[in-house]
C-alpha positions in Angstrom: 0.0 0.0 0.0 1.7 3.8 -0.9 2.1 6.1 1.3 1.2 10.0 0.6 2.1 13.3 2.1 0.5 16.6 2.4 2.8 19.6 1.9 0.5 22.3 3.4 0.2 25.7 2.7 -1.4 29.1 3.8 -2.4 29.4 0.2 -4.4 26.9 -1.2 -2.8 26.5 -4.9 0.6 26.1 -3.3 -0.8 22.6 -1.2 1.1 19.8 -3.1 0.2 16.1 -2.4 3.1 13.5 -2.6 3.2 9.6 -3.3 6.2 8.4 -0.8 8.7 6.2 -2.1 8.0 2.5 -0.8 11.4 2.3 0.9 11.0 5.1 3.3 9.1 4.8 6.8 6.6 7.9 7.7 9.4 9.5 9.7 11.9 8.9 7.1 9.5 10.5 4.8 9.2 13.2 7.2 13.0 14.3 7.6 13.9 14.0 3.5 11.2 16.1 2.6 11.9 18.9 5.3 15.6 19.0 4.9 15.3 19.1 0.7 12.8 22.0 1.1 15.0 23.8 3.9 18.1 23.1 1.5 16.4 24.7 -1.6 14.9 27.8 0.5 18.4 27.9 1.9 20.3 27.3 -2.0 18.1 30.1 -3.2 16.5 32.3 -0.9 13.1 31.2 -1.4 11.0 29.0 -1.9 10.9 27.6 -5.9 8.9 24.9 -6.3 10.3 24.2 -9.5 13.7 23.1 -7.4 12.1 21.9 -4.5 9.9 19.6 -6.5 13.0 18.6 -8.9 14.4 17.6 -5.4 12.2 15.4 -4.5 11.8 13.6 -7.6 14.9 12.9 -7.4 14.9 10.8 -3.9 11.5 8.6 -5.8 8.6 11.2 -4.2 6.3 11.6 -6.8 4.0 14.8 -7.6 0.3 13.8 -7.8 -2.6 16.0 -9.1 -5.6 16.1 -6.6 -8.9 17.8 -6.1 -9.0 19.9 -3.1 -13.2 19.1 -1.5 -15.3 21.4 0.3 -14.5 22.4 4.0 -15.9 20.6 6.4 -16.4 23.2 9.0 
């Protein structure tokens, strides 16, 4: 069964949903992703998601497209 990650945002057009690689555990997960964002924000100054997504492709994350539902509240 994959494993998926939420990368939230304030802004709802920058929320970006991931498929984690098989060979990482949650918390695993957890750390690459933070330190590759921090490292491009860090690299550049901001925060590109061009790079930061380029990043992560290349540790296996994958980009998936998703449909953000009505709140629930």
């Amino acid at each position: 069964m994959a494993d998926y990650m939420i990368l939230p945002s304030k802004d709802v057009t920058r929320i970006r949903l991931l498929r984690v690689p098989d060979d990482y555990e949650a918390h695993e997960a957890y750390r690459k992703v933070t330190g590759l964002v921090a490292g491009e924000e860090e690299r550049t100054g901001r925060v590109d998601w061009e790079a930061i997504e380029a990043a992560l492709e290349e540790a296996g994350f994958e980009t998936l497209p998703f449909q953000l539902g009505p709140a629930l509240d």
